[in-house]
C-alpha positions in Angstrom: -39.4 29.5 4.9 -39.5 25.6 5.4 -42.5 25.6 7.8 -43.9 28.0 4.8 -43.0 25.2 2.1 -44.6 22.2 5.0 -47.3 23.9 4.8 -48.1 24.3 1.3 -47.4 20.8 1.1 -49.7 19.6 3.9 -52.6 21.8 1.9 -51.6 20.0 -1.5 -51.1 16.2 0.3 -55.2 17.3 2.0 -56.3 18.4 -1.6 -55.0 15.3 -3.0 -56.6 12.6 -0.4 -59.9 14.5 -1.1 -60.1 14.2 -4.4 -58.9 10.7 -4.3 -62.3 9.8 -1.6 -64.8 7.5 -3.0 -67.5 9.6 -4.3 -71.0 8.7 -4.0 -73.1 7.2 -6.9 -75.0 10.8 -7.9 -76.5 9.9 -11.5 -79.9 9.6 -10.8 -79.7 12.6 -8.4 -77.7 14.5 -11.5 -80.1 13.2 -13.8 -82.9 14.0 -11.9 -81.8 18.1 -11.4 -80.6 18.4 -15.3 -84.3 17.5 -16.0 -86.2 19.6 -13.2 -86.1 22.4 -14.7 -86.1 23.6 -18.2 -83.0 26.2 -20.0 -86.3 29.1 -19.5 -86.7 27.8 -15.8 -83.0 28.0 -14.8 -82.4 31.4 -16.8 -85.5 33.1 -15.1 -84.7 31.9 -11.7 -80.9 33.3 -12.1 -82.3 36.6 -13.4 -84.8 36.8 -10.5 -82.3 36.4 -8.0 -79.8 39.2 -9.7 -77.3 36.9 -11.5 -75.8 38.5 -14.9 -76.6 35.7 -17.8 -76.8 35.5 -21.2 -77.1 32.6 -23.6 -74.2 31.7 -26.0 -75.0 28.9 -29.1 -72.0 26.2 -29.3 -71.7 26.3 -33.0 -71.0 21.9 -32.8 -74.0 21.1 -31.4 -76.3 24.0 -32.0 -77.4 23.6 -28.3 -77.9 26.9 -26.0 -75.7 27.3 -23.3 -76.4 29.7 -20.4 -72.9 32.0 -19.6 -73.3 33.1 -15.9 -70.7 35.8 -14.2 -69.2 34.6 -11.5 -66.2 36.3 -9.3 -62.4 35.4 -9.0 -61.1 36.4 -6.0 -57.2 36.3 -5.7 -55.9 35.8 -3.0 -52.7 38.1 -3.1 -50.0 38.2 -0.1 -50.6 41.0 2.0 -49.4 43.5 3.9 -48.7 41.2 7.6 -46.9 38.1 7.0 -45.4 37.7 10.8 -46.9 35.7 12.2 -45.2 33.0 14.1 -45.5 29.6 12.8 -48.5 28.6 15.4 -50.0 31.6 14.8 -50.2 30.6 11.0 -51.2 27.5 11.2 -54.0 29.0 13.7 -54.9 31.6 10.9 -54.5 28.6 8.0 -57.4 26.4 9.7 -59.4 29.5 10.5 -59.2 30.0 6.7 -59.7 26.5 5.4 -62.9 26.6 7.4 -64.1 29.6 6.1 -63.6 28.2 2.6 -65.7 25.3 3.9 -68.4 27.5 4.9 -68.2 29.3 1.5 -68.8 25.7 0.0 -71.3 24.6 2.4 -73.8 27.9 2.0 -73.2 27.7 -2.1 -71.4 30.8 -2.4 -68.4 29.1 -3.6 -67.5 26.5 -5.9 -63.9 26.2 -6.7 -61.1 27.2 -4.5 -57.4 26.3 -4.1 -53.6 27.4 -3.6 -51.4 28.3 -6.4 -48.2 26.3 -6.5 -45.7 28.9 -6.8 -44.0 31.2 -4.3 -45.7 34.1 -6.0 -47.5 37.1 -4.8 -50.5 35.5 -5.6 -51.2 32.8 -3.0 -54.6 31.2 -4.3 -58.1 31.8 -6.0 -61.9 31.4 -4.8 -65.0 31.1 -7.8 -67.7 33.0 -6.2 -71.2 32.0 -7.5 -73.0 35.5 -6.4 -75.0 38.1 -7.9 -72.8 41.2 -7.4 -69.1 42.2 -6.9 -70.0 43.6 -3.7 -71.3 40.2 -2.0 -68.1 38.1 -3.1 -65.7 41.0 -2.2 -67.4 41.7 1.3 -67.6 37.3 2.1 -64.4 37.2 0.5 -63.3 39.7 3.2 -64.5 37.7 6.0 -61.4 35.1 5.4 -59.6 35.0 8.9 -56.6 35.3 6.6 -57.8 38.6 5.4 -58.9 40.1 8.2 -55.2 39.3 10.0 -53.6 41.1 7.0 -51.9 37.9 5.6 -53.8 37.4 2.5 -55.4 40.8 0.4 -58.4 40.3 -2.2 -58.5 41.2 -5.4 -62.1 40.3 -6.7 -62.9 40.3 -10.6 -66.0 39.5 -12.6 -65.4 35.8 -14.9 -68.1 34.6 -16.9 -67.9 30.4 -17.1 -71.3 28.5 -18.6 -73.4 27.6 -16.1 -73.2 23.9 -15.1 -70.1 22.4 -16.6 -67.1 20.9 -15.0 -63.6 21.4 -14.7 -62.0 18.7 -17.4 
């Protein structure tokens, strides 16, 4: 249980020093894709390549917001939870990187731990067209495929482009 609970911490102390790195100034480069393409650009493009959409009016500012579906996948403890403490920490990076990858290719865009000792261990935003594609890249996590971790993918509708606050 303590190399369980060094763990979690080394994962939280990583996710802290990134989000504490200097970012780079992106305004213009912001700026410049808000403007490239127009709310009729963006919600064609999404339809074309299969993404479920639909525009929602904020009733403040009258402006029209485009609602896209993503997928949560929870990550739930599963069924083989031996492993030896190398062995884990083997499995963890193998994971990590595959979140990285997820990141890198586009298919994800928010993923972290849960800080509780609960059955469910963590969550991953998939930005995909279908179920099926986030449950089956889901299902390539090292983690997954050693029986550590089980998915539990569901559909989550978030407007397309804002931030975390």
């Amino acid at each position: 249980m303590e190399s369980l609970n060094k763990f979690f911490l080394f994962v939280m102390i990583v996710c802290v020093l990134n989000s504490c790195k200097e970012q780079p100034d992106t305004s213009s480069v912001i700026t410049e894709i808000e403007f490239s393409e127009t709310h009729k650009e963006i919600k064609d493009r999404l339809t074309k390549e299969g993404y479920q959409i639909f525009d929602y009016v904020d009733e403040k500012t009258g402006d029209s917001i485009i609602m896209q579906q993503y997928f949560i996948a929870f990550l739930k403890a599963g069924p083989n939870r031996s492993q030896s403490e190398e062995e884990a920490e083997v499995l963890q990076k193998a994971h990590l990187n595959h979140l990285q990858r997820m990141y890198d290719q586009g298919y994800a865009d928010i993923s972290g731990p849960f800080g509780d000792d609960g059955d469910i261990k963590g969550i991953t935003i998939y930005s995909t067209p279908t179920l099926k594609i986030a449950d089956s890249l889901a299902n390539l996590d090292p983690m997954v495929k050693a029986g550590r971790l089980i998915i539990e993918v569901h559909p989550w509708w978030a407007a397309k482009g804002f931030s975390l606050r």
